[in-house]
N, C-alpha and C positions, 0 to 999 in steps of 0.2 A: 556572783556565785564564787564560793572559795575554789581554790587551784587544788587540787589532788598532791597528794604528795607516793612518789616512789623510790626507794632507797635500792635498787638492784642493781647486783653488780653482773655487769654483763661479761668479766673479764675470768668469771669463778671457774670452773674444770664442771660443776654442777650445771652448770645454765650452758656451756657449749654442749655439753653431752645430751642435756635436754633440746636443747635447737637442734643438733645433730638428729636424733628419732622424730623429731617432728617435722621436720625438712622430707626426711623420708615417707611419713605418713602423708604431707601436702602431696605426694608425689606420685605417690597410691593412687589418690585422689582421681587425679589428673588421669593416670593411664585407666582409670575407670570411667571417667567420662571420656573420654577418648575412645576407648569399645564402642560406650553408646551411640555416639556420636556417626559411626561408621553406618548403621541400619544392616544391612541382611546381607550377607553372601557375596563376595564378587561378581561370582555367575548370573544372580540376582540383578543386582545392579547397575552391571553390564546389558544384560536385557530389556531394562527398564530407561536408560540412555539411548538404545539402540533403536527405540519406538518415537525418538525424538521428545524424553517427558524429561521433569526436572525432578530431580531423587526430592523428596517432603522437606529436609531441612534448605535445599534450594528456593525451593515453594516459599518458606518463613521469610526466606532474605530478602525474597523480591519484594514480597509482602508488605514487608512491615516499612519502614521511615528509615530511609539510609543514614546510614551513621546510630540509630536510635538501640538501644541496648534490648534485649530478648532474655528476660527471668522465665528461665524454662522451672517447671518442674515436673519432680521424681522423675528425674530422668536416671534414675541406676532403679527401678521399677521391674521386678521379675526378673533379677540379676540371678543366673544358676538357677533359678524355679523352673524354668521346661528346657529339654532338652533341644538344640537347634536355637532357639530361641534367645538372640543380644539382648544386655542389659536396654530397658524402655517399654518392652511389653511390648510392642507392633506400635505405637501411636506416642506420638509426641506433642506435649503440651505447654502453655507456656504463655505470659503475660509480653505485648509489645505494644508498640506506637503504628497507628496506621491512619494517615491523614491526620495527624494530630491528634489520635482520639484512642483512648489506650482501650486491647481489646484479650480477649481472650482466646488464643489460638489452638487449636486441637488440629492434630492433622496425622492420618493415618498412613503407618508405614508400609506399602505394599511390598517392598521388595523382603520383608521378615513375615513369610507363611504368608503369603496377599493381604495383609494386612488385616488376617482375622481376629476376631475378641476370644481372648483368652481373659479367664475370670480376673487376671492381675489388671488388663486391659482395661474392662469395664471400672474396676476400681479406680485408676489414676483419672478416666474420663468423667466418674461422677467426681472426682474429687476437684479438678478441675471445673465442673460446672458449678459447685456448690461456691469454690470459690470467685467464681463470676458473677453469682447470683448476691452474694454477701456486698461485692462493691460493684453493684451492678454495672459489668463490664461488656458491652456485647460479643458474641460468640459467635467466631467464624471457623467453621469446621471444612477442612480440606479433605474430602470423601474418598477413598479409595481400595473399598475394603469385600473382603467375601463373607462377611458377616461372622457370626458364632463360629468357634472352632469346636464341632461336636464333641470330641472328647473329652472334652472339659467343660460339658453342660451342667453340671451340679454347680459349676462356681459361675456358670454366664445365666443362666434362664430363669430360675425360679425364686429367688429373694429379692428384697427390695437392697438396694446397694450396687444392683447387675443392671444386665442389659435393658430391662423395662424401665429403669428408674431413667436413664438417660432420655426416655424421649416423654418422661412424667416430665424432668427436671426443663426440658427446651420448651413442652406445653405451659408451665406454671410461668416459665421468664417471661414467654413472649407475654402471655398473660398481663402482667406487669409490666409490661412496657420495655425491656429488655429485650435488646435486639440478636435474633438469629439468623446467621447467615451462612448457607455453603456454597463450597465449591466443587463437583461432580466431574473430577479428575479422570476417574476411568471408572471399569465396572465394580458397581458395586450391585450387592445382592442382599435380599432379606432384611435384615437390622441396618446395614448399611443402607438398604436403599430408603428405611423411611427417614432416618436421618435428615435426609435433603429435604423430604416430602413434609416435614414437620418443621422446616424452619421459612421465615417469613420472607425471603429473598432467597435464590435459588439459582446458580449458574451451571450451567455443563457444557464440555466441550464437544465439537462436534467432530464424531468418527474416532472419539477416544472416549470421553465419559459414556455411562450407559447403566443404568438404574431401574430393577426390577424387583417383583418379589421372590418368583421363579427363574432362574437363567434356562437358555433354549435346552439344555438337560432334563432339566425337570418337567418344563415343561412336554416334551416332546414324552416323555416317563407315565407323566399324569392323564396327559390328551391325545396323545398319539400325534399332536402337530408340531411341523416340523419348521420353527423360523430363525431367524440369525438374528445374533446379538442386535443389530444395528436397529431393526425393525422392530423387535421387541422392547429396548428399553432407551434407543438412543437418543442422543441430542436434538436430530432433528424432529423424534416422532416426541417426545416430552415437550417440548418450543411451541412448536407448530399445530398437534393431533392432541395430546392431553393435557396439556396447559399446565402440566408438574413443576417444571422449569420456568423459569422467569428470563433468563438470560443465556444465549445461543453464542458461545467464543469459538475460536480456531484453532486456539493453542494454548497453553498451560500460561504463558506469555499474557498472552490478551485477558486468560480468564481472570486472573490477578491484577490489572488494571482494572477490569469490568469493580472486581469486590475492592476497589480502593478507593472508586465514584461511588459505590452505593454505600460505605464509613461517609464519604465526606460528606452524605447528602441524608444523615442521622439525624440532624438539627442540634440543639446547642450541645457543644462539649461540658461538659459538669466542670465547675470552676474551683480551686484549692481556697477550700476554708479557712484552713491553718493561714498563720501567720508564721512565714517561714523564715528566719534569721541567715545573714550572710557564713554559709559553710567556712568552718574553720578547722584546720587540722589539730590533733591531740599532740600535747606540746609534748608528750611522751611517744617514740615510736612504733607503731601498733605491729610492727617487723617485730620486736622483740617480745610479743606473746609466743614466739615458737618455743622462747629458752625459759619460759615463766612456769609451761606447762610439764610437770615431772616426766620422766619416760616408765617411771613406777606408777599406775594406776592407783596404788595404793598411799601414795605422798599426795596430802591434800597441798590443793593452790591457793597463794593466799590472793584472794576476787578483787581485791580493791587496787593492786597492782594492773588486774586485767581491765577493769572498768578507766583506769586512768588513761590508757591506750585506747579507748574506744571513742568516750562522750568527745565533743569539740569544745577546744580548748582543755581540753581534761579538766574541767569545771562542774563542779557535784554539786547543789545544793543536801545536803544531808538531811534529811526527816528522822527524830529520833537518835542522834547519833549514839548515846549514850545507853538505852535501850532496847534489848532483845538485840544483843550485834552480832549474833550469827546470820542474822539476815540485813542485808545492807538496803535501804530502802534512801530513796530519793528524785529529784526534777535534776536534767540534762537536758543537752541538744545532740541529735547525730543527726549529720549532715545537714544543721539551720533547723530539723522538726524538735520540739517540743516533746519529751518522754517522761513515762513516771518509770521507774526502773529498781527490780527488788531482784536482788541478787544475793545468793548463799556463801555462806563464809562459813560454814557448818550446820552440827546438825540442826533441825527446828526443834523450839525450846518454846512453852505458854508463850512468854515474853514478846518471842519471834512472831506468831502468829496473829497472835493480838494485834501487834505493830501491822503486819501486814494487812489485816482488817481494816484499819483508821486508814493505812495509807492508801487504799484501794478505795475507798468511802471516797478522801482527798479527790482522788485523780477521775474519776465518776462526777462528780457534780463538776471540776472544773474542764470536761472535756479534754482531757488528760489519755492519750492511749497509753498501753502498761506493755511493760519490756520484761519477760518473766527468763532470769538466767539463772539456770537450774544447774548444780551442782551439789548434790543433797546425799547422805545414806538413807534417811529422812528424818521421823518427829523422835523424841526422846522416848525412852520407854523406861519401865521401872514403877517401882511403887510410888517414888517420892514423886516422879514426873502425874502418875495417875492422880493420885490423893492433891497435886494443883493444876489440875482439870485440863490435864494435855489432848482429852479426847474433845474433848467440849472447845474448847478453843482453836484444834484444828478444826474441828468442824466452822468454825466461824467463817476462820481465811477461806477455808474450799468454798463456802456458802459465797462471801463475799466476791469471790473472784469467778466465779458460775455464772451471778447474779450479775455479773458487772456488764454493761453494754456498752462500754468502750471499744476501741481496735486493742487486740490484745497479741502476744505475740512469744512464742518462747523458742527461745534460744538452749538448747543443752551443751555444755561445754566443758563437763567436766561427770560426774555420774549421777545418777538420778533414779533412786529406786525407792519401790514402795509405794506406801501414802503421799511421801516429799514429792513422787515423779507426779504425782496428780496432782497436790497444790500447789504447786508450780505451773499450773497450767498446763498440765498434757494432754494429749491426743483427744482425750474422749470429753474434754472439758472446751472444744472448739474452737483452740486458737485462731487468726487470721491467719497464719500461720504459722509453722515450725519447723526449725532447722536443729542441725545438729554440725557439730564439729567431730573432725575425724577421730580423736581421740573418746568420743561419747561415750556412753554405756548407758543399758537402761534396762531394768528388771524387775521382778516382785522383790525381791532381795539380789543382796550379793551372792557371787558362786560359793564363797565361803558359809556364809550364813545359810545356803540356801542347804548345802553339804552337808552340813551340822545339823544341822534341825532336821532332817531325813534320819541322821544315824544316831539323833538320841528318842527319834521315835521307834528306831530297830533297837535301842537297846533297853527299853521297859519293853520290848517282845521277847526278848534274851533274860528278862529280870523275873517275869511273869510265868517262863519255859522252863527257869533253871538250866537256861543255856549259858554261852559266851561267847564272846570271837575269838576267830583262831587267828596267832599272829601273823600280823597284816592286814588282816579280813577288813578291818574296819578301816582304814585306809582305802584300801581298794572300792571294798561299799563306795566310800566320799567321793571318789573320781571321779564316775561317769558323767553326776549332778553339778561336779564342778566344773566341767566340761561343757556341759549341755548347756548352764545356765551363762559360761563365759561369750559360748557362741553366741546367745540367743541377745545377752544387749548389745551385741556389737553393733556400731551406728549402720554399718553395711544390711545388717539384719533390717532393720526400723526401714530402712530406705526402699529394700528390695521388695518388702510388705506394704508400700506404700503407708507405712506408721509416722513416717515424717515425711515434710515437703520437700527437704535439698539437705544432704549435705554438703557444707560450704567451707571453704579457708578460712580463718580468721579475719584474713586478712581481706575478704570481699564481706563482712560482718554491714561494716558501714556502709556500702554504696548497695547493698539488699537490702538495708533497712530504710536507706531512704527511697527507694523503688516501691517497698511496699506502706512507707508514712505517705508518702505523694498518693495513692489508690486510696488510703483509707481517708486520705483527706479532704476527698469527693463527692462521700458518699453522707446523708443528712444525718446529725446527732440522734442516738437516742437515749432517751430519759431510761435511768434505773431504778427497778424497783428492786430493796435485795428483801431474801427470804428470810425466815423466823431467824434469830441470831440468838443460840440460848444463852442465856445467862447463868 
């Protein structure tokens, strides 16, 4: 493969000023997962130590493969969405190693509100299942929860995406041969309790877990009878009396050795398809994408500089060099995996599209997963663009990359709005998944554009009235939209919506990407069939 070439000077007053803001942005970052990270309350906390249990993200450590690395995601999930309420939504979720056999972890956070489903909740847990289900990973949910949090029943009960879908989504795995497993930490009730009761292995601890429909509250409300936790839904009467539970522990300790012999004893671990190449570093340092990236949103990056810091060895085979090169299309390695990888250098042009067509065709039949690095305003507009079938040719790329049943994957790095944010692989088009860098944005349009196009639809209302604005007025109009729409692509946004999977440093780019080529390279090929392609 040829060597990338970068000419950047890292010594310019431009490139430290840019490292300087994004030094600060990584650093956001950081003190944003660090909130999450914390779970609920001191007081909380303290409480939940004081019963001798181990806070949820202690639960993952023991968990999982010492030493073995933990790809959480959305974890900044309902950041600022409810009041009281840490960035994560009550429940953390997150891909690890357990007995050698990578699994998917869900484990709810009691000490954040007892660890009830708020609609953001429910969201990161199907999304989480769905991505278990894709590389079919088995799923160990660590149970410790008071179910629905009622006031927020319009976004947990009645659509599909909510709380019903989650025990749709563990019926259909098991179904398929994908394994569910909990662990019945303490009380859980209602939603939480069938959880356990729908999954295919089943542990609770005894005189701590305890899993019913009703708790002795309601119970006592509904019948007039009067019993205690322990009788009603615990360890021993589930073990012993309803045969709910499979497995009877002593301690939070033991219940997580218990669920580490029932991984090992899964049967064959899925074997890596791929032919993976000895990891090589990028002969350019991937440290100096901090100074690559303008601190003006508005100063485009030039991508081939970034992609040289990424692939290993900084080695591109180029697809098309010469052709449509607003979008950069070509085969890499990151981290030894094999990539087909189309990344923007402007906006999308016929040419671009087209290209991206063939090359997505390419990476399709050769079992090629696609690296989609979205930096886009998006497709060209204009007459001359229309009259050479800019609409018909995006439609091609969208079709082709819809259609494509590769592992697919988008990364946004730079902004991404419009039609470009879609074919490029976004959200609603199913990547394996996607991240974003702190620096993102993502919108129907930009705040400017979006500004503009609001106050030349008020001013054929002023043309039509034999009005006009009074000065300033139309300035003023343009602010609030420009405000509204700067808020709404911030990557923080996308994240807090659970609209993306992580966001990440750049600089952890490589070693998530091969976390997540290692999973998809598990799971069996499938053949593509793509849709009408007009012509």
């Amino acid at each position: 493969m040829a060597i990338m070439k970068s000419d950047v000077v890292t010594s310019s007053e431009e490139y430290a000023r840019n490292r300087g803001a994004y030094t600060e942005r990584v650093a956001d970052l950081r003190r944003r997962r660090a909130a999450a990270a914390i779970g609920g309350p001191e007081r909380a906390r303290k409480l939940h130590k004081e019963r001798d249990q181990l806070l949820p993200r202690e639960r993952i450590a023991a968990l999982i493969d010492p030493g073995s690395p933990f790809l959480e995601f959305c974890q900044l999930a309902g950041e600022g969405l409810y009041d009281g309420v840490p960035p994560g939504g009550s429940i953390i979720t997150g891909v690890g190693m357990i007995s050698d056999r990578p699994c998917m972890i869900i484990a709810n956070e009691p000490t954040v509100k007892g660890g009830t489903y708020y609609g953001i909740t429910c969201k990161k847990h199907v999304r989480a299942q769905r991505f278990a289900w894709q590389h079919r990973l088995p799923c160990v949910t660590l149970v410790q929860s008071g179910g629905a949090n009622l006031p927020d029943q319009p976004n947990i009960f009645p659509d599909d995406g909510q709380f019903g879908s989650i025990f749709y989504n563990q019926v259909r795995m098991s179904a398929e041969g994908i394994p569910q497993i909990a662990v019945v930490h303490g009380p859980s009730t209602a939603g939480g309790a069938y959880i356990p009761a729908l999954c295919d292995e089943t542990v609770i601890i005894r005189n701590q877990g305890a899993m019913f429909l009703g708790g002795p509250q309601l119970v006592y409300a509904a019948t007039r009878e009067e019993v205690g936790m322990e009788a009603l839904g615990g360890g021993e009467m589930h073990s012993r009396v309803s045969g709910v539970t499979d497995h009877l522990a002593e301690n939070d300790a033991h219940a997580i050795a218990i669920t580490r012999e029932i991984v090992a004893n899964l049967g064959e671990i899925p074997r890596q398809s791929w032919t993976v190449a000895p990891v090589r570093q990028p002969l350019f340092d991937p440290a100096e994408i901090y100074g690559l990236i303008s601190s003006e949103p508005r100063v485009p990056t030039n991508n081939r500089d970034i992609l040289a810091r990424l692939v290993d060895g900084s080695e591109f085979h180029e697809f098309k060099p010469l052709y449509g090169d607003t979008l950069i299309t070509g085969f890499a390695r990151i981290m030894g995996f094999e990539i087909g990888i189309l990344c923007n250098n402007g906006v999308l042009f016929s040419e671009s599209a087209l290209k991206a067509t063939h090359f997505i065709d390419l990476c399709c039949k050769r079992d090629i997963p696609l690296l989609f690095m979205a930096d886009v305003t998006g497709f060209m507009v204009g007459r001359e663009a229309e009259e050479g079938g800019i609409t018909k040719n995006g439609a091609k790329m969208i079709t082709a990359m819809a259609s494509a049943n590769v592992p697919k994957y988008t990364l946004i790095m730079g902004n991404a709005y419009g039609a470009g944010y879609l074919a490029m692989c976004g959200r609603a088009f199913r990547p394996n998944a996607m991240m974003m860098w702190p620096n993102a944005r993502s919108a129907i349009m930009g705040p400017d554009q979006a500004a503009t196009t609001l106050a030349m639809v008020r001013d054929e209302v002023h043309k039509r009235e034999g009005t006009s604005w009074a000065d300033g007025e139309r300035e003023a109009y343009m602010a609030p939209t420009r405000r509204t729409f700067e808020d709404f692509a911030n990557a923080y946004n996308f994240a807090r919506n659970t609209w993306c999977d992580m966001v990440i440093d750049p600089l952890e780019t490589r070693s998530v990407m091969a976390l997540l080529l290692d999973l998809a390279g598990r799971i069996p090929h499938q053949h593509t069939d793509f849709g009408v392609l007009r012509m």
